[in-house]
N, C-alpha and C positions, 0 to 999 in steps of 0.2 A: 504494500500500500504506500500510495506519494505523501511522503511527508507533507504536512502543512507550510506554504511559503510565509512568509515575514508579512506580506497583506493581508495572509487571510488570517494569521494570528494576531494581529491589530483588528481585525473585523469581530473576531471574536469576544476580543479585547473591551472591546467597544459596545459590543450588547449585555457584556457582566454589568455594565453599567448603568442599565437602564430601567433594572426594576431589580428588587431581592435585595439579598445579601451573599455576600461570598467570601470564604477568609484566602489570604494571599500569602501563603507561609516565605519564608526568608530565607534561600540555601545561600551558602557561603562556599562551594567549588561545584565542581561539575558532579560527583558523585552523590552529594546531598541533595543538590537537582533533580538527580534521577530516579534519588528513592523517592524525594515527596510528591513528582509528578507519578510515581506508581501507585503510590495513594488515595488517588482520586481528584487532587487537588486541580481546580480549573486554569490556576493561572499562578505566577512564582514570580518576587520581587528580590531584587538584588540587597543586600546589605551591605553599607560601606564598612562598619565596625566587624562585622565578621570575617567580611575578606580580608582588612589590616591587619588584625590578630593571626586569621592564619597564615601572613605570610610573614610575621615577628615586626607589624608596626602598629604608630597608636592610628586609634579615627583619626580622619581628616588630614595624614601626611601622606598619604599615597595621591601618584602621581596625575592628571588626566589623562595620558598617554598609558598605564597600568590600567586603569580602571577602563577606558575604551577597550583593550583588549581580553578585560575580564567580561564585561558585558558580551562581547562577540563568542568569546568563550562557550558561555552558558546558554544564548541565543542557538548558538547550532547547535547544540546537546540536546535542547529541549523540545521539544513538539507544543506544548502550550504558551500562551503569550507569556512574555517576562517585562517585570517593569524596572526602570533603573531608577536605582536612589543616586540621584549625580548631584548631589550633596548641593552646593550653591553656584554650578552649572559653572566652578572654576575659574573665576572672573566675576569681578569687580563692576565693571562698564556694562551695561547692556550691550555693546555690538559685538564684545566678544563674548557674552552668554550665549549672544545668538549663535555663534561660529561654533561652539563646543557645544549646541543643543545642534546643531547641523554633523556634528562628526557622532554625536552620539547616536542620533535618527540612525546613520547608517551603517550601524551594528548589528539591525536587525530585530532592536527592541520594541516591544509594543506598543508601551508606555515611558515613561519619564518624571521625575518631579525633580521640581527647583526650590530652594529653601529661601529664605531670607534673613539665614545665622551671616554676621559676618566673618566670622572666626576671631573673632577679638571680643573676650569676655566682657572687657569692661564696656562695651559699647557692640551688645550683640545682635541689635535687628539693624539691617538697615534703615533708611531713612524713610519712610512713608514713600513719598514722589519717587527717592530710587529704584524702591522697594516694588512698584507697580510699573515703573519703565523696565526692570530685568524681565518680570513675569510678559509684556505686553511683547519684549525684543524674541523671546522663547516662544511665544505661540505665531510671532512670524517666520520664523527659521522652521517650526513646525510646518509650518500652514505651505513654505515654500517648497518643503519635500514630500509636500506628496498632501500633508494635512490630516494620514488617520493615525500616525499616533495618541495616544490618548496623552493627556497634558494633567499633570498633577502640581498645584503652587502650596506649598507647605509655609506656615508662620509658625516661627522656632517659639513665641517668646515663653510657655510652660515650661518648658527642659532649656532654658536660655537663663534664668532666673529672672523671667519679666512676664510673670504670671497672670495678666489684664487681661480679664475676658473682655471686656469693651473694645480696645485695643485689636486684640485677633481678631474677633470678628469685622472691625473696621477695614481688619487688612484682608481677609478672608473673599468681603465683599466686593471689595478694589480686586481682588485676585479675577475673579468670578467674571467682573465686567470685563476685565483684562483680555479674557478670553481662555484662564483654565478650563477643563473638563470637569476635574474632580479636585477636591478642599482637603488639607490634610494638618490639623493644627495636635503635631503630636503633645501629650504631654496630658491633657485631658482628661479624666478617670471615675469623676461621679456619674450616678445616673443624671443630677442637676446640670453639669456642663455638657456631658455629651445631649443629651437632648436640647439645649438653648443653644448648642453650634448647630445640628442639624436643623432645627426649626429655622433660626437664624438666616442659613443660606441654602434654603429651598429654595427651585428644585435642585440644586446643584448637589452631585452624589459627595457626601465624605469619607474619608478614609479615617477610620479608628485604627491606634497602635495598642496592642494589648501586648505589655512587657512586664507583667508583674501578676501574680495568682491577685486575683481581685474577687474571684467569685462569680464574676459577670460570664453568663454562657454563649455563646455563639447565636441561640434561642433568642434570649432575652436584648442583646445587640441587636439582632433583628430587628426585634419589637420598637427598641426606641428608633429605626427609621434610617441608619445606619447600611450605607450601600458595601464598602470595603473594610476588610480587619486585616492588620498585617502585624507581624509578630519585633520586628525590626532584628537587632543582634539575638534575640533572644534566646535564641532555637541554639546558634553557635554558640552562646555563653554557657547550655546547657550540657555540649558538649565538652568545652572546655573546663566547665566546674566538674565532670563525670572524671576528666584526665588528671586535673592538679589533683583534686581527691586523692586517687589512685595513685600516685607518683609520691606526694606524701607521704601516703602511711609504706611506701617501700621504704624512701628515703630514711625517716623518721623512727620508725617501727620494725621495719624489718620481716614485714609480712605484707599478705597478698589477699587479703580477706575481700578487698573489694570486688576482685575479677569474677567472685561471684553469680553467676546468672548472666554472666556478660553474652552477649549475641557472638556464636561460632564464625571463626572465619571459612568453615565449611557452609556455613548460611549464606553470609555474606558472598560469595565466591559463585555460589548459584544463581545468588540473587540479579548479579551486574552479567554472569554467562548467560542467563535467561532474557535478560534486558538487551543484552545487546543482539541475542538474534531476531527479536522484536523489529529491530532496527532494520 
C-alpha cells in the first residue's frame, strides 16, 4: 500500500481539526514514533526538550539546521501527520521567521507552531505588535507554500513566569486574526482557565499540554471543548526518569532490582521486525 504523501497528511491534518478531540503524543526519535503511531494515535508532534536531552543538550540550544533535519527525520518515518514545535521559528525579525517557517514547511510536516518566548527570562514575551507581526510573517511563508499546513501560535506567558490570563488571551486573539489555525497557551491547568481560553477564542481549535498527573481525562478535556492534547517533553522525561532511576540504584546500591518487569528486547526486536515489513 502507497504511503501517505506530505499533502495528504496535512489534509488529514487539517480535518482532526475541525470537530472532537484528539490527543497528539510527543516522540523524541524515530523509534518512539513508530511505537506511538502503532498505537493508534492519529497524529504525533515533535518535542524540542526531548530531542535536546536525547542528544546531551539543554531546551532551546539546538541548532535550526539540527532541528530541520530532525523534523525530516521523523516526517518520512511516519505515515500520520507530524506537527513541529519550532520553538520561536529561530529569529527574532518576522522576515526571517518567515524564511525558517518556509524551510521548515519543506520537511514534510503537517503542522507547525511558533511561540512568543523570547528566550530571555527576564523579559520573556515579546512585545504585543512584534509578537502579532512574527505570527502574521508565518502564516505568509505558510500561505506561500502551498497554505495547508496547519499553523499553531503559542503565548508562553504560564510557563514564562507571566501568568495573565487577560494578557494570553489578548494575545491569543491577535494570534487568531493573524491568521493561526489553532491556539496553544501552554501552561494552563484548571478546569476554570482551560474553559475561559476555549470559550474565549471560539471557534478557533486549542491545543491543551497535559504534563503533569492532574487527574483530568482525555473524556473530561473533551467535555470542556478542547480540540488538541499534546503531552510536550513528557513522554521523554518518563523515559529518562525510568533510566536515571535504574542507573542509580546500580551506581549507588549495587543492585539491579529495577530491571524488573522491564519490556524484552526479544519484544522489542519483533516489534520494529514486524513494523518494518509493514513498511
Amino acid at each position: 500500500m502507497a504511503r501517505p504523501s506530505p499533502t495528504e497528511k496535512r489534509k488529514t491534518f487539517r480535518a482532526l481539526h475541525q470537530s472532537g478531540c484528539f490527543v497528539i503524543p510527543n516522540p523524541w526519535n524515530v523509534g518512539s514514533a513508530r511505537y506511538l503511531q502503532n498505537l493508534g494515535f492519529k497524529a504525533l508532534a515533535t518535542t524540542s526538550s526531548g530531542f535536546a536531552h536525547s542528544i546531551g543538550l539543554a531546551d532551546g540550544v539546538v541548532t535550526r539546521d539540527m532541528t530541520v533535519a530532525h523534523y525530516r527525520e521523523l516526517a518520512a518515518a511516519t505515515d500520520v501527520p507530524l506537527n513541529a514545535d519550532y520553538e520561536g521559528g529561530f529569529a527574532d525579525k518576522p522576515d526571517d521567521v518567515a524564511e525558517n517557517v518556509r524551510l521548515c514547511v519543506e520537511t514534510g510536516v503537517a503542522g507547525l507552531s511558533i511561540e512568543d518566548y523570547t528566550g530571555n527570562n527576564a523579559n520573556p514575551l515579546y512585545d504585543f505588535d512584534l509578537a502579532v507581526a512574527r505570527v502574521k510573517a508565518a502564516r505568509k511563508a505558510i500561505d506561500a507554500a502551498g497554505g495547508d499546513v496547519v499553523f499553531t501560535a503559542r503565548s508562553e506567558g504560564f510557563i514564562r513566569g507571566r501568568p495573565d490570563m487577560a494578557e494570553t488571551l489578548r494575545r491569543l486573539k491577535a494570534f487568531a486574526d493573524a491568521g493561526a489555525d489553532c491556539l496553544y497557551p501552554p501552561g494552563i491547568k484548571t478546569r476554570e482557565e482551560i474553559e475561559t481560553v476555549v470559550k474565549a477564542v471560539a471557534p478557533t481549535p486549542v491545543n491543551l499540554l497535559m504534563s503533569a498527573a492532574t487527574g483530568l481525562s482525555v473524556a473530561q478535556i473533551t467535555a470542556m471543548g478542547v480540540r488538541r492534547i499534546s503531552v510536550g517533553g513528557t513522554l521523554a522525561r518518563v523515559a529518562m526518569h525510568a533510566f536515571i532511576k535504574s542507573a542509580r540504584e546500580i551506581a549507588e546500591q549495587g543492585t539491579f532490582d529495577r530491571f524488573a518487569g522491564v519490556i524484552s528486547n526479544a519484544e522489542l526486536n519483533g516489534f520494529f521486525a514486524d513494523d518494518r515489513k509493514k513498511r
